[in-house]
C-alpha positions as CSV (number, residue, x, y, z in Angstrom):
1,X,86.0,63.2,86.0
2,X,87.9,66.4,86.0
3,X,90.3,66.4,82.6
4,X,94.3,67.4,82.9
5,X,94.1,70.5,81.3
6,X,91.1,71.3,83.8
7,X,93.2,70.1,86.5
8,X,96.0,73.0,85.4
9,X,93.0,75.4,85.4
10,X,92.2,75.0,88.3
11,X,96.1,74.4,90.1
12,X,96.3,78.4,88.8
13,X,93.2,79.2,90.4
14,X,93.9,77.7,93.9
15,X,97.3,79.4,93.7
16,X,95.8,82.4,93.0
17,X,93.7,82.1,96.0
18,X,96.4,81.2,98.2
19,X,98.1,84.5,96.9
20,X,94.8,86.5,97.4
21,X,94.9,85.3,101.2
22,X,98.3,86.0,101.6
23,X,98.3,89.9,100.4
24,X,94.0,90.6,101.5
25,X,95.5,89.2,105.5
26,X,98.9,91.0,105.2
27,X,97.0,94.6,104.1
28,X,94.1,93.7,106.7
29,X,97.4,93.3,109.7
30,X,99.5,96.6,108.6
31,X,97.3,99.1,106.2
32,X,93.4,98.4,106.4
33,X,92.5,97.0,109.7
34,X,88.7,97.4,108.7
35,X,86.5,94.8,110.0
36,X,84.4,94.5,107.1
37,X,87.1,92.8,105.3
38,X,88.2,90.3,108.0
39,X,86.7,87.9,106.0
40,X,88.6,87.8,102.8
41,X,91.6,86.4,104.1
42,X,89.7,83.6,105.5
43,X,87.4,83.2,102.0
44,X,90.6,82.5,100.3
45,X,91.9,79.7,102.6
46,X,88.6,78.3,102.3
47,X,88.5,78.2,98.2
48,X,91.5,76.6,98.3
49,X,90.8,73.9,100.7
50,X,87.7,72.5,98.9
51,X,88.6,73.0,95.6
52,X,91.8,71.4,96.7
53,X,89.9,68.1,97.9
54,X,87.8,68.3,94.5
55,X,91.4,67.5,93.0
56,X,92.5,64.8,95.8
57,X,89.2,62.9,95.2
58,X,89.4,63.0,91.2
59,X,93.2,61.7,91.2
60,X,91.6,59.0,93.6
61,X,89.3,58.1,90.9
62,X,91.4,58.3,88.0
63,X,94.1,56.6,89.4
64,X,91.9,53.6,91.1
65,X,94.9,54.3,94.5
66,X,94.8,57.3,96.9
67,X,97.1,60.2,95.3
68,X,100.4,60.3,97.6
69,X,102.5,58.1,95.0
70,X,104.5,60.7,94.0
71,X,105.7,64.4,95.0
72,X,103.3,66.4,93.2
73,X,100.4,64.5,95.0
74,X,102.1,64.6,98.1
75,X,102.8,68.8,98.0
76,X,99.0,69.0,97.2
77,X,98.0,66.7,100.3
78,X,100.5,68.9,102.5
79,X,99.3,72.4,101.2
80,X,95.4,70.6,101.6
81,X,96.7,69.9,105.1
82,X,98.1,73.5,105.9
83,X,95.0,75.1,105.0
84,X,92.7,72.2,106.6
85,X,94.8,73.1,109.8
86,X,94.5,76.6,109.4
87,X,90.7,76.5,108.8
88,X,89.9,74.3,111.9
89,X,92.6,76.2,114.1
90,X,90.9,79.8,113.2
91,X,87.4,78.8,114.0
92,X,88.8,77.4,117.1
93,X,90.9,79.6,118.5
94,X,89.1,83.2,117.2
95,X,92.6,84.3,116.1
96,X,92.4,85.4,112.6
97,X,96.7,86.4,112.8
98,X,96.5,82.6,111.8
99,X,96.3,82.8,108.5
100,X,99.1,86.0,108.2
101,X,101.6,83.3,108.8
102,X,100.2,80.2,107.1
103,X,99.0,81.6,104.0
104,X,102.8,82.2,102.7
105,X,103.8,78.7,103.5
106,X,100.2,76.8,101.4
107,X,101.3,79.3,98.8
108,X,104.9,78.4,98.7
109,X,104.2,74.7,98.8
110,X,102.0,74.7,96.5
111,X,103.6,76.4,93.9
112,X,106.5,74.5,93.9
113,X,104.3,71.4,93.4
114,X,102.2,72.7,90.4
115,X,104.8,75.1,88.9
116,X,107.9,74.4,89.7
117,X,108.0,70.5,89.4
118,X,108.4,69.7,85.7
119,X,104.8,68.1,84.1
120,X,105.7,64.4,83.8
121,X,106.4,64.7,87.6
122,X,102.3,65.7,87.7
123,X,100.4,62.6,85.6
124,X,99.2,60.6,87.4
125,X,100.6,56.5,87.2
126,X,100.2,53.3,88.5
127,X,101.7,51.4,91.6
128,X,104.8,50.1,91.3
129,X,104.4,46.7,93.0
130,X,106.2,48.0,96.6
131,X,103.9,50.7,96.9
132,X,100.6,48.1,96.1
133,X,99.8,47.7,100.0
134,X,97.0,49.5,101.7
135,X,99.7,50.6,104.1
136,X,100.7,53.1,101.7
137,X,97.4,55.4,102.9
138,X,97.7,55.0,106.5
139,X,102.1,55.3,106.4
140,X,101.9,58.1,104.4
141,X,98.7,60.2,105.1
142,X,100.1,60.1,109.1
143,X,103.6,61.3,107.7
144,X,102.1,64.0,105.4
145,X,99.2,65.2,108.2
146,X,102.5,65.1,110.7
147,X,104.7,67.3,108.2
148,X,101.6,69.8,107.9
149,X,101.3,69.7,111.3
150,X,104.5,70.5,112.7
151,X,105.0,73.4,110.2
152,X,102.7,75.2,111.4
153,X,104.0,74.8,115.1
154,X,106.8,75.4,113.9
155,X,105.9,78.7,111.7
156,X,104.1,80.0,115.0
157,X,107.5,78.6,117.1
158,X,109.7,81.1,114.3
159,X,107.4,84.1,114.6
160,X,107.6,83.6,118.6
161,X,111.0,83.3,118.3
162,X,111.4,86.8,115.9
163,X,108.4,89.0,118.7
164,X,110.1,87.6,121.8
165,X,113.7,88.6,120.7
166,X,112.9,91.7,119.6
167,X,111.0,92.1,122.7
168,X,114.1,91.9,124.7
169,X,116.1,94.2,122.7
170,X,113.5,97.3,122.6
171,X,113.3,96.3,126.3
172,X,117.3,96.2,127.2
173,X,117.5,99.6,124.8
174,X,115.1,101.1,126.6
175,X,116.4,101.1,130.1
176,X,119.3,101.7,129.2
177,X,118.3,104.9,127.2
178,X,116.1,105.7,129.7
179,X,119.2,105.4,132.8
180,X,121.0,108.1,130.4
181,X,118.4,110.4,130.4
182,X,118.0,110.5,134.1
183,X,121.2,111.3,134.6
184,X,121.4,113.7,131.6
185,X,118.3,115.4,133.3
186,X,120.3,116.7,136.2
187,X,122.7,118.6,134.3
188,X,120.6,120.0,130.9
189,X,117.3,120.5,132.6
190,X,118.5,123.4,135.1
191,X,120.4,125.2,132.1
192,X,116.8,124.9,129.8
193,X,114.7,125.9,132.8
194,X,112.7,122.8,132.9
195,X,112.0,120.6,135.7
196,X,112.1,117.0,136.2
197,X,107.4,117.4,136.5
198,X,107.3,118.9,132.9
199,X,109.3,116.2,131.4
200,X,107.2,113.7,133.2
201,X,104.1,115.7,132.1
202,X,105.7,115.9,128.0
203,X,106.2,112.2,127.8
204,X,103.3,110.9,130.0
205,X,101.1,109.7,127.4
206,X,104.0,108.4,124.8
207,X,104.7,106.6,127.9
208,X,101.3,104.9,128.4
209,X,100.7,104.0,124.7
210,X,104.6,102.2,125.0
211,X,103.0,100.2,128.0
212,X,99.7,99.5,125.7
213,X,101.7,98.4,122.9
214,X,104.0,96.3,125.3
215,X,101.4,94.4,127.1
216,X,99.7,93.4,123.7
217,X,103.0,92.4,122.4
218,X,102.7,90.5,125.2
219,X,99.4,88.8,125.2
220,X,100.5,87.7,121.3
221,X,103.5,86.3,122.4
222,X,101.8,84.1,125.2
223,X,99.2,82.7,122.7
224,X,102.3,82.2,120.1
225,X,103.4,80.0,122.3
226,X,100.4,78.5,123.4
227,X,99.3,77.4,120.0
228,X,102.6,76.0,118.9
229,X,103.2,74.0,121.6
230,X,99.6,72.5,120.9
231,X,100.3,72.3,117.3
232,X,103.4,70.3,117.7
233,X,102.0,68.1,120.2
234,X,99.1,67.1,117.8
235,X,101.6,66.2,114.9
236,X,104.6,64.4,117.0
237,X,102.1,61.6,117.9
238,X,100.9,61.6,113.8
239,X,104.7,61.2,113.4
240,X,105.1,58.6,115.5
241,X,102.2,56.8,113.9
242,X,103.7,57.2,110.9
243,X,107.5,55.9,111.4
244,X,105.8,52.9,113.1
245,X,103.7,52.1,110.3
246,X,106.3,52.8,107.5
247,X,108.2,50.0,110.1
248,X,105.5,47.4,109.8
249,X,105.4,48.5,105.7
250,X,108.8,48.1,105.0
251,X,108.9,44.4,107.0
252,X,106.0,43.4,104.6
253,X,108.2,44.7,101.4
254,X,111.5,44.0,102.2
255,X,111.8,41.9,105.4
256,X,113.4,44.4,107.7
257,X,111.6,47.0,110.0
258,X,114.3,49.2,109.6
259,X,117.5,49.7,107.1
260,X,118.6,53.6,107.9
261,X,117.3,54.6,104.7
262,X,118.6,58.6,104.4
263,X,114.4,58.8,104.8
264,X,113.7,57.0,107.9
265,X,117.4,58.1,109.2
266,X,115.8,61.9,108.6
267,X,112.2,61.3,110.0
268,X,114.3,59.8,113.1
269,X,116.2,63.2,113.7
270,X,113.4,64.6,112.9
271,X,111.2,63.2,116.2
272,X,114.3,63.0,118.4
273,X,114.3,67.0,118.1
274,X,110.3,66.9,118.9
275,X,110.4,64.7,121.7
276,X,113.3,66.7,123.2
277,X,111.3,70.0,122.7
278,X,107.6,68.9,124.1
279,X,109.7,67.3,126.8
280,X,110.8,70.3,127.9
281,X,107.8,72.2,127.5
282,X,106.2,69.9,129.9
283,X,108.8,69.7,132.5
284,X,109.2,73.2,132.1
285,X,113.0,73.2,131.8
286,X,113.5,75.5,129.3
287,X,112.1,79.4,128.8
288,X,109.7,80.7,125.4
289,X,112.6,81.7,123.7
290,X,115.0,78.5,124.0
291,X,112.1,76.1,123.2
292,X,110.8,77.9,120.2
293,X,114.9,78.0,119.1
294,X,114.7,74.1,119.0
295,X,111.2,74.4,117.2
296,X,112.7,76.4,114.6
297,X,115.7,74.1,113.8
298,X,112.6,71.5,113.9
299,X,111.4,73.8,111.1
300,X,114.2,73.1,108.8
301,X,114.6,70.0,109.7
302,X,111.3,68.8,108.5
303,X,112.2,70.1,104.8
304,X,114.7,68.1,105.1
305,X,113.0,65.1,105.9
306,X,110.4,65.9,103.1
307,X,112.4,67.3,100.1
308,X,115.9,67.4,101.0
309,X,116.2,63.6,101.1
310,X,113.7,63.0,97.9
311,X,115.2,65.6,95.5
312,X,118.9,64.0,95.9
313,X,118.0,60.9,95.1
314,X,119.4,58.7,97.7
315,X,117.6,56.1,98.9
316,X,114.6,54.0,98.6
317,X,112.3,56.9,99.2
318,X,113.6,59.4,97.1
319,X,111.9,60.9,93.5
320,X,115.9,61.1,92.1
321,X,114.4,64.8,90.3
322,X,118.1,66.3,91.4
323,X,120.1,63.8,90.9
């Protein structure tokens, strides 16, 4: 059994890890680039992960009921989920950018849970009699794997969102600068005694390394959005799973499926703006940059859904810390 002070120890550590992936995958993108170090990134997300589930499992013990009862066990779970998905979609997919954009978030998340939320919001407690149902692991392990899930869609969605527009923009600028200077060229180049060949001839290979950089910007943007869309479609069906299981919970509790809770009122926005966006990813009615638009307002509307509603303290699900 792993004592509370140890526990603290080793909260620290994993953020520290999480903080060492961050920075180590940031320098390896912008600064470094050396292959020898591709690895540290990756070593860090990995740390945090297992030493992560140490924690999960030793709350499980000490507690005698799996650790999602309040919301410092249930940031843990979602930053375990982050880098679980991270881990599994890495080795997968061969694309080590992965962690450049979920490393933040795990870090983030789980900061606020072990620094920011005050430390009788940490201990560990007993049941209270509505949560004593072995619903409580399947409801809320599907809602927490779905909220883990769809932020990292949704991450992938924003950074889409951020390559594709400036995309267009360098794009429109440059034919637009470019139409100036042909017909600038007609008037300027006969007075300097150059010809139309020599400025071809000066800007050829600037040229060729714009096209380089402009078909790899390219071939990131087409796997952004490949791996987002995928993302998302693995946790809407966890949501689903989820809201209908938190149905059947409640009707065992309080004898209603459903009583528009601010919570369930949220997690319903919250797949209404899913279903709309993987529906029209697979009818193919809408282009990149619309569908990762509604992926990022899913982005903010899943915070909602997980600490917006909980820290105000309205409603049957909430922790009442803001209120």
């Amino acid at each position: 059994m792993i004592s509370l002070s140890l526990e603290h120890i080793l909260n620290k550590f994993i953020f520290v890890c999480l903080m060492f992936a961050t920075l180590t995958s940031w320098l390896q993108a912008s600064l470094i680039q050396r292959s020898n170090i591709r690895f540290l990134p990756t070593l860090g997300i990995i740390l945090s992960n297992i030493i992560i589930t140490i924690i999960i499992v030793n709350r499980w013990f000490v507690s005698k009921h799996f650790p999602l009862s309040n919301l410092y066990e249930s940031t843990i779970f979602l930053s375990w989920s982050l880098t679980a998905f991270c881990i599994f979609l890495e080795k997968y997919s061969k694309n080590d950018w992965l962690i450049i954009i979920i490393a933040p978030s795990a870090m983030i998340t789980y900061g606020f849970g072990t620094i920011i939320l005050p430390p009788n919001m940490q201990d560990a407690s007993l049941l209270v009699p509505a949560l004593q149902s072995n619903w409580l692991i399947m409801h809320v392990t599907m809602m927490i794997f779905s909220y883990g899930a769809l932020v990292f869609g949704c991450l992938l969605a924003v950074t889409l969102l951020g390559f594709n527009l400036s995309f267009m923009v360098r794009s429109d600028n440059n034919h637009s600068w470019t139409q100036i200077i042909n017909q600038l060229s007609y008037v300027i180049l006969p007075i300097i005694g150059c010809t139309q060949k020599d400025l071809f001839e000066l800007f050829y290979k600037k040229d060729l390394d714009t096209l380089c950089l402009k078909k790899n910007e390219s071939v990131l943007i087409d796997q952004l959005d490949h791996w987002s869309f995928r993302i998302i479609a693995i946790g809407f069906p966890l949501l689903t799973i989820g809201i209908v299981s938190g149905a059947v919970w409640a009707n065992e509790a309080w004898g209603s499926y459903w009583n528009w809770d601010p919570k369930e009122t949220w997690a319903l926005i919250t797949w209404l703006i899913f279903a709309i966006y993987l529906h029209s990813r697979i009818n193919h009615k809408w282009d990149i940059t619309i569908s990762s638009l509604v992926a990022s307002l899913g982005f903010g509307v899943v915070w909602i859904c997980y600490l917006g509603v909980n820290l105000l303290g309205k409603g049957l699900h909430s922790y009442g810390w803001f209120s």
